[in-house]
C-alpha beads as a LAMMPS data file, in Angstrom:
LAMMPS data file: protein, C-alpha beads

294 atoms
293 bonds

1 atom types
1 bond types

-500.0 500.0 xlo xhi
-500.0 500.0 ylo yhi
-500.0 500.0 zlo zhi

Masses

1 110.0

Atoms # bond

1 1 1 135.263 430.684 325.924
2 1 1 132.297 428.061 324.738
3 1 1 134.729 425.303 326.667
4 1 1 134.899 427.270 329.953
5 1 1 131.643 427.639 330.337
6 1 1 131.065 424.315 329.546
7 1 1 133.275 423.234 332.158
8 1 1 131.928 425.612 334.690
9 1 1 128.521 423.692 334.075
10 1 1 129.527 420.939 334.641
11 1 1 131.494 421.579 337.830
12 1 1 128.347 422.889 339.084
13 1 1 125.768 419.914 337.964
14 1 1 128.770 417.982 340.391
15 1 1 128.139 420.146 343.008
16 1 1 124.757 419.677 343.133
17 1 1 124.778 416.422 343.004
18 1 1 127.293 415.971 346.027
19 1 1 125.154 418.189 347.929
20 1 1 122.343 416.286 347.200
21 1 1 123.267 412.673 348.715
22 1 1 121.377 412.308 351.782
23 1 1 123.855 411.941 355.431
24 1 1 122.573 409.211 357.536
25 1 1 123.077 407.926 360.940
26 1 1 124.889 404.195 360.586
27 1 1 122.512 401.218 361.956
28 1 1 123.010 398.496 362.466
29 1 1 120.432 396.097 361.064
30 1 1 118.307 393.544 363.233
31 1 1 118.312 396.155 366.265
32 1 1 115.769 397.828 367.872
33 1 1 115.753 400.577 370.472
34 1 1 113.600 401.951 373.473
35 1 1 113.810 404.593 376.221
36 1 1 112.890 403.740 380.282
37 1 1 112.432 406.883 382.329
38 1 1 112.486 404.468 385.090
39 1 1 109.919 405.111 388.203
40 1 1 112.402 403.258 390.339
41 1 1 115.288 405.423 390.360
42 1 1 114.372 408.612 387.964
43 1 1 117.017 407.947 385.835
44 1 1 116.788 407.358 381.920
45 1 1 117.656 404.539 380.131
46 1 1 118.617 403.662 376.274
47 1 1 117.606 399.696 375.505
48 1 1 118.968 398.427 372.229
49 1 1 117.984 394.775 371.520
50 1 1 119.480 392.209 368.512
51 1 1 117.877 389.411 367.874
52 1 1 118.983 386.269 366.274
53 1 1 119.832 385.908 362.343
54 1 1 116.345 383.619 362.000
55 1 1 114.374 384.882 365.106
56 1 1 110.717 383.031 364.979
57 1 1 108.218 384.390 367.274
58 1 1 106.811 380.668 367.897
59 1 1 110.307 380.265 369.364
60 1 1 111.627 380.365 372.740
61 1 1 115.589 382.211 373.292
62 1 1 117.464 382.902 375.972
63 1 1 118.316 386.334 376.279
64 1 1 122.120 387.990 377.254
65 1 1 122.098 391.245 378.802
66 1 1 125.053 393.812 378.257
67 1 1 125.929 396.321 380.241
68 1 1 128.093 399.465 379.275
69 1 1 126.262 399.309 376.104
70 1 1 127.324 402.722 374.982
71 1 1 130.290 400.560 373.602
72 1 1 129.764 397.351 373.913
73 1 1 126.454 397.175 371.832
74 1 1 127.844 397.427 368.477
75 1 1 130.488 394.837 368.852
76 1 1 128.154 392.579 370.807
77 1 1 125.374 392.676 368.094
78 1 1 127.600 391.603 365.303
79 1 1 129.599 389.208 367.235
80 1 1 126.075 387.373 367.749
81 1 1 125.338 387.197 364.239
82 1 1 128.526 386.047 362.912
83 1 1 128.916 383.302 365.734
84 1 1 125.176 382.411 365.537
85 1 1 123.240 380.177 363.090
86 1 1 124.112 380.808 359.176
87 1 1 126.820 379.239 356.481
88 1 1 129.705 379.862 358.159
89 1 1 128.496 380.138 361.738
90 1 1 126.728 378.289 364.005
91 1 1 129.114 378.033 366.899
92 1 1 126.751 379.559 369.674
93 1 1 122.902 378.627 370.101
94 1 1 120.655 381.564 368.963
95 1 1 119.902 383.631 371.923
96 1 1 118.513 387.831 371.957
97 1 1 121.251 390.513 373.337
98 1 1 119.999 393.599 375.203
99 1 1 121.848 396.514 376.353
100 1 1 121.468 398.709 378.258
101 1 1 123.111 402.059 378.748
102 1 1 122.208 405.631 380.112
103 1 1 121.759 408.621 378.288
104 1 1 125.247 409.859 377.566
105 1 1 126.387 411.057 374.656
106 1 1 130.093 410.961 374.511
107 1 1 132.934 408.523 376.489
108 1 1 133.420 411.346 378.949
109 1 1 130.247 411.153 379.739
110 1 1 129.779 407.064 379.905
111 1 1 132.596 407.388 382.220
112 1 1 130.688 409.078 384.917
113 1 1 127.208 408.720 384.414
114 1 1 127.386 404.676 384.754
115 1 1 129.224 405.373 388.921
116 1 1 126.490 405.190 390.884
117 1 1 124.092 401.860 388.936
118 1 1 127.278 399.665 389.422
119 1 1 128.269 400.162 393.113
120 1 1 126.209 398.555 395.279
121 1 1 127.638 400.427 398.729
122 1 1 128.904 404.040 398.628
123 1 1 132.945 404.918 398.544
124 1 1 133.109 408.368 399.408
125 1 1 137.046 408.093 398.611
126 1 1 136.050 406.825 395.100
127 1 1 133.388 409.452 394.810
128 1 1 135.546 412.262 395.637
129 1 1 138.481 410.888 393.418
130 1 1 136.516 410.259 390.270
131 1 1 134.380 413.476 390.153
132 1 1 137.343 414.964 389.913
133 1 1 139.398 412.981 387.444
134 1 1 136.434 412.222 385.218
135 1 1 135.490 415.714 385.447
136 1 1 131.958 414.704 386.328
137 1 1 129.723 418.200 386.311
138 1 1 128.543 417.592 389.625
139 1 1 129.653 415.326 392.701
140 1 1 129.649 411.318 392.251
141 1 1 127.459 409.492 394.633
142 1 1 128.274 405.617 394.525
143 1 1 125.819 403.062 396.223
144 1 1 122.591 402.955 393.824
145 1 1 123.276 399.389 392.552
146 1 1 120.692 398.005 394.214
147 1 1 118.041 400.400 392.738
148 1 1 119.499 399.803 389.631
149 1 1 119.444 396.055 390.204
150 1 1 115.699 396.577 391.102
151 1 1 115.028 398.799 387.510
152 1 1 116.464 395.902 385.761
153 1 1 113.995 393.342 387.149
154 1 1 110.547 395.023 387.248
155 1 1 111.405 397.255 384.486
156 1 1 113.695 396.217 381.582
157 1 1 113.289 392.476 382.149
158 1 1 109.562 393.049 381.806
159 1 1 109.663 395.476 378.479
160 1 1 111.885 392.434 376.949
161 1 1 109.870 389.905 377.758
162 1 1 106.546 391.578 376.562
163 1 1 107.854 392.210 373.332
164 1 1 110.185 389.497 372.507
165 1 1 109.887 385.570 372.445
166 1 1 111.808 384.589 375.258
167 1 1 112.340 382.214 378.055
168 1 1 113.533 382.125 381.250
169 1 1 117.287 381.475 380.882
170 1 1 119.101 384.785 381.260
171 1 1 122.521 385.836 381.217
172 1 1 124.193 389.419 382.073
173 1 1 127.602 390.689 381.580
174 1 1 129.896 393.472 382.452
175 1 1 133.584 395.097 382.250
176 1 1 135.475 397.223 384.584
177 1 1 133.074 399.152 387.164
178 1 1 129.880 396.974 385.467
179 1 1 132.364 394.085 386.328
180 1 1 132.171 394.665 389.573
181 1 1 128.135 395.223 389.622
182 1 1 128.086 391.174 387.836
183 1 1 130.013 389.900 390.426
184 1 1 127.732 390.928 392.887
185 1 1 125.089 389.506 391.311
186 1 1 126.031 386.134 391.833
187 1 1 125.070 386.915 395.367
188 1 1 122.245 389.232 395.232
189 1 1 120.031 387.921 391.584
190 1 1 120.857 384.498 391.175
191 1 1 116.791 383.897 390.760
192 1 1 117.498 385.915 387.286
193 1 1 120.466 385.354 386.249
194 1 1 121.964 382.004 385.591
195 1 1 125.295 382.806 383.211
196 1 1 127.761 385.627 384.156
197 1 1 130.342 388.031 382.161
198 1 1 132.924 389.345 384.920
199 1 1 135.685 391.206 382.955
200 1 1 138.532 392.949 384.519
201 1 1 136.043 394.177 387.404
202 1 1 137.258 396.936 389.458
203 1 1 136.979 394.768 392.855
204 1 1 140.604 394.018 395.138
205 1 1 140.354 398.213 395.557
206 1 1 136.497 398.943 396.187
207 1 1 135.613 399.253 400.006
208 1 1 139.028 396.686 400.499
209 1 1 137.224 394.686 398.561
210 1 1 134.097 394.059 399.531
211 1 1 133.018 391.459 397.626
212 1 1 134.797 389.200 399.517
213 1 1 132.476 389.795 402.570
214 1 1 129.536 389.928 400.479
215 1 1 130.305 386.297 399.121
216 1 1 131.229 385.131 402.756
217 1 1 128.478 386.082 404.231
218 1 1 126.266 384.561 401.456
219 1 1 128.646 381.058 401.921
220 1 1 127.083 381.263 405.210
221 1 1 123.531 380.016 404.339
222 1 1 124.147 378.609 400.666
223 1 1 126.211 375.864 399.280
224 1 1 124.432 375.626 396.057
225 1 1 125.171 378.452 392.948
226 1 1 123.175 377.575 389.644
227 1 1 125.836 379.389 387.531
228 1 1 127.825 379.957 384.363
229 1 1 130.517 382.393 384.472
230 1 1 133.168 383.844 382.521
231 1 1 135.852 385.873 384.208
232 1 1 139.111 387.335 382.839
233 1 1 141.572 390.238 382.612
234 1 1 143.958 391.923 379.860
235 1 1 147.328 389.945 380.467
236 1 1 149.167 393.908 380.345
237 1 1 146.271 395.163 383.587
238 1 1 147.963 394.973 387.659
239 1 1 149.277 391.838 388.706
240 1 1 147.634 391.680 391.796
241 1 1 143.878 392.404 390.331
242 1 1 144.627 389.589 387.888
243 1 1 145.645 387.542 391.050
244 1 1 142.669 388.572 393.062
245 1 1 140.412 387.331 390.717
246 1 1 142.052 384.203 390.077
247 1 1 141.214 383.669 394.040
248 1 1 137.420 384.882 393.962
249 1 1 137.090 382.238 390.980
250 1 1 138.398 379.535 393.583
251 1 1 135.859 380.368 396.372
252 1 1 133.518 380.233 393.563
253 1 1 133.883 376.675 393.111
254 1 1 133.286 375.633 395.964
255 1 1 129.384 376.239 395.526
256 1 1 127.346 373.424 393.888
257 1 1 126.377 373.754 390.170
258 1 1 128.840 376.363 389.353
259 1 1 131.090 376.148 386.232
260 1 1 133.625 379.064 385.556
261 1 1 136.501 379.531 383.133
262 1 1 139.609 382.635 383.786
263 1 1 141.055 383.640 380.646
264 1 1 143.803 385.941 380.359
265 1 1 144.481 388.027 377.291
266 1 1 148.291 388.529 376.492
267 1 1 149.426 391.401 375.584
268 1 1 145.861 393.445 376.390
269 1 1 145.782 396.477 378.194
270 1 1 142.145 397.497 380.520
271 1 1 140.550 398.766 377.274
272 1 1 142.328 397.041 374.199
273 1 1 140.972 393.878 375.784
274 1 1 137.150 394.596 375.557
275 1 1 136.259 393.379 371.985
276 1 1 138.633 390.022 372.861
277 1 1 136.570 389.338 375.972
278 1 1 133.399 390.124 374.750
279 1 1 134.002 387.413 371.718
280 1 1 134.752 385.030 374.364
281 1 1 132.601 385.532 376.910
282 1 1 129.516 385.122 374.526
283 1 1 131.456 382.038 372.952
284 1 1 131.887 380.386 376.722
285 1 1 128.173 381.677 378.103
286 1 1 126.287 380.252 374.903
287 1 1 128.560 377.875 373.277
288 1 1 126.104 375.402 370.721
289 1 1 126.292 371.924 372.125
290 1 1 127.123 369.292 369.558
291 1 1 124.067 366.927 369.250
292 1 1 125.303 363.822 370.272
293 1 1 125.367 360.313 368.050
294 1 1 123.030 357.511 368.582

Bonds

1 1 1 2
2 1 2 3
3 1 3 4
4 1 4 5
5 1 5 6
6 1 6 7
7 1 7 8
8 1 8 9
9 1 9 10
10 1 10 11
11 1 11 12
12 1 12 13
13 1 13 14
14 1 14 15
15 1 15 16
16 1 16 17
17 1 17 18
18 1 18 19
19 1 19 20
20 1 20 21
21 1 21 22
22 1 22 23
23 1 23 24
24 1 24 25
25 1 25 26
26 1 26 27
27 1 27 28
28 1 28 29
29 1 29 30
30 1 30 31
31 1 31 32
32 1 32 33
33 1 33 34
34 1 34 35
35 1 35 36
36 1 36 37
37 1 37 38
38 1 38 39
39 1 39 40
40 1 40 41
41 1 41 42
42 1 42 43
43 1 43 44
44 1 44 45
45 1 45 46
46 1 46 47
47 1 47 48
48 1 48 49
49 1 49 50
50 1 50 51
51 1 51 52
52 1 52 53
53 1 53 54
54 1 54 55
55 1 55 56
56 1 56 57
57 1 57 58
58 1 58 59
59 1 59 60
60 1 60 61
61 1 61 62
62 1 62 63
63 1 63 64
64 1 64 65
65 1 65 66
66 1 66 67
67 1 67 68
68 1 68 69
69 1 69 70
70 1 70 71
71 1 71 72
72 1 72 73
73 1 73 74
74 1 74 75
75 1 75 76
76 1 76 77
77 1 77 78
78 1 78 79
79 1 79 80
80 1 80 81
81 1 81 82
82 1 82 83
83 1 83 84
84 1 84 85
85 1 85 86
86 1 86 87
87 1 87 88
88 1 88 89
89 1 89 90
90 1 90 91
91 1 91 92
92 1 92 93
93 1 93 94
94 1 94 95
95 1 95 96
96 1 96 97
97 1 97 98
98 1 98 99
99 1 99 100
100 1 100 101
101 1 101 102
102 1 102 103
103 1 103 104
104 1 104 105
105 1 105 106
106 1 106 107
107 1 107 108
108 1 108 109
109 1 109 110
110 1 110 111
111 1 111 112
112 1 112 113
113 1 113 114
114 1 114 115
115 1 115 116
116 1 116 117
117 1 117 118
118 1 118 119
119 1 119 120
120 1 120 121
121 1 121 122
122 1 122 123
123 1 123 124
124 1 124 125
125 1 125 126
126 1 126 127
127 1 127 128
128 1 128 129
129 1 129 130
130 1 130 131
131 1 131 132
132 1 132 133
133 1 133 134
134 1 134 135
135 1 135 136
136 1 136 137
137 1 137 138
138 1 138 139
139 1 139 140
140 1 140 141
141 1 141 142
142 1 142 143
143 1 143 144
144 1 144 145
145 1 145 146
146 1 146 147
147 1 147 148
148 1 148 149
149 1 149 150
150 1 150 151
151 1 151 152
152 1 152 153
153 1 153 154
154 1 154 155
155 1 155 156
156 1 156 157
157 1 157 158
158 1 158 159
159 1 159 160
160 1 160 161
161 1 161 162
162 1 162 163
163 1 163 164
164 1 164 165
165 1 165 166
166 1 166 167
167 1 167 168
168 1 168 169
169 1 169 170
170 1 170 171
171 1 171 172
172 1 172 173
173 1 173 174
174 1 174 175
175 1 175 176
176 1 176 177
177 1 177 178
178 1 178 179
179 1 179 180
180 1 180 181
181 1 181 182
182 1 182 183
183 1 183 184
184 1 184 185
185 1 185 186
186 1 186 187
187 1 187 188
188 1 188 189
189 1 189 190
190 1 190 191
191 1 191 192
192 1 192 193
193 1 193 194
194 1 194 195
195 1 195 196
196 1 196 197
197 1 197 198
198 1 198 199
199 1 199 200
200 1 200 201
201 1 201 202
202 1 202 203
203 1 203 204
204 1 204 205
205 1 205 206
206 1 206 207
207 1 207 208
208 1 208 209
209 1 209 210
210 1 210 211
211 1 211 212
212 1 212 213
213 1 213 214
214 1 214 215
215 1 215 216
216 1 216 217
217 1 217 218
218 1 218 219
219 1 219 220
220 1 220 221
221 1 221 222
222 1 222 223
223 1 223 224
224 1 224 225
225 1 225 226
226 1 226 227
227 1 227 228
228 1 228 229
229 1 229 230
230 1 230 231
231 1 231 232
232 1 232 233
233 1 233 234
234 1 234 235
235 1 235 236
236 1 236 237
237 1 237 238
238 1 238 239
239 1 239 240
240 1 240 241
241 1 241 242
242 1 242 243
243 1 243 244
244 1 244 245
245 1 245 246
246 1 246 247
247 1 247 248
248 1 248 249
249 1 249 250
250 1 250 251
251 1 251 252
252 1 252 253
253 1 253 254
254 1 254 255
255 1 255 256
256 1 256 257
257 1 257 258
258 1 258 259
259 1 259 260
260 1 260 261
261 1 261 262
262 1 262 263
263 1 263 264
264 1 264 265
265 1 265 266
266 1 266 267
267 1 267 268
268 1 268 269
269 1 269 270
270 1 270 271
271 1 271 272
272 1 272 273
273 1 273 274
274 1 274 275
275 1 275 276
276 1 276 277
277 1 277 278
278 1 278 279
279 1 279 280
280 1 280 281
281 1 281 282
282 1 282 283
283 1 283 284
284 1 284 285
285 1 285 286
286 1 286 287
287 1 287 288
288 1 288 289
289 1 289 290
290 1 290 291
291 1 291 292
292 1 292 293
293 1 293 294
């Protein structure tokens, strides 16, 4: 009987202590986060920033901003520590990621919440389509890219450089729908951006693809591009998006001062492909020169 009780004791010291441990949130360390409610638009915002492995304040970085962060943060982040400065690093040069995301709280509602920042005209086909497949409580309305555009540049540019040591060398990059929002870009904030991400953007289908016309009618009155950009596609996604980007990077070229690379990922589907690109897109955008010999 003494040896029952014992063991009843005992059981139950266990099961206090198991119910003691405390249950946290996973962090991810060297991050920091703030909240816009932006004046601009009305909408709210979730900033998460990562700094370099040896950030100094007397320092100058560049900084990379990602969109779709509700994602793309956490593989972005670590991805700029391993490939940064340290023992077995030291592949890109040290620069701050920021991303930014809205206020959703699950992938359902990512999907819809992020529609109307990344088109810059309205589809009222594509509005009607995905309220419906992606179940979006209440009707889609595309065509607030260029308020969104406008939030990014007197209000999340600013809180980044107030509080962070940077300069004036900034990059931005995107997948899928925020694809399509970098792309335009190139046309519409090349005085802020200088390096672009365009991954598998959702363009040959949007308004018969419209960016087309936007970079013609920019071609019209430029022949210089000060630019840096990455573009590629999962080698499993539609032959003819893969094809139609492979054409938008040739009119690219064209302009003065651009460099691009097109990578295609074998055997990658639309979303298997997103931590491959991301690698490689930060790898292209920031590579670490080599310092050269005298």
């Amino acid at each position: 009987m003494k040896k029952i009780s014992s063991l009843i004791f005992l059981l139950f010291i266990v099961i206090i202590n198991l119910t003691a441990q405390d249950k946290n949130p996973y962090t991810i360390a060297g991050t920091e986060t703030y909240t816009i409610n932006s004046k601009i638009n009305q909408r709210e915002y979730n900033i998460a920033v990562s700094v370099p492995n040896n950030y100094n304040k007397s320092k100058k970085y560049p900084t990379y901003y990602i969109l779709d962060g509700y994602y793309a943060f956490p593989i972005i982040a670590q991805a700029n520590k391993l490939l940064g400065p340290w023992i077995v690093g030291n592949e890109i040069e040290e620069v701050i990621v920021v991303s930014i995301t809205g206020k959703e709280k699950s992938f359902n509602e990512w999907l819809y919440q992020r529609w109307p920042d990344y088109t810059f005209n309205q589809s009222i086909k594509f509005d009607t389509t995905f309220t419906k497949s992606w179940k979006s409580p209440e009707p889609l309305v595309s065509g607030k890219g260029y308020a969104f555009l406008e939030v990014i540049r007197k209000e999340i540019i600013p809180l980044i450089d107030n509080n962070y040591s940077t300069n004036q060398e900034r990059g931005i990059s995107g997948h899928s729908l925020s694809g399509q929002f970098v792309a335009n870009l190139l046309f519409n904030a090349n005085d802020i951006f200088s390096k672009f991400g365009i991954n598998s953007p959702f363009l040959l289908l949007y308004n018969d693809n419209e960016i087309r016309r936007t970079e013609h009618n920019f071609s019209l009155t430029h022949h210089s591009l000060n630019a840096k950009i990455f573009l590629s596609y999962g080698g499993l996604e539609k032959p003819e998006e893969i094809k139609d980007l492979s054409e938008f990077e040739e009119l690219l070229k064209k302009y003065q001062g651009v460099e691009t690379k097109f990578v295609i990922f074998e055997d990658e589907t639309h979303t298997s492909v997103i931590p491959a690109m991301v690698n490689r897109c930060l790898k292209f955008l920031y590579k670490k020169e080599k310092a050269k010999s005298n």
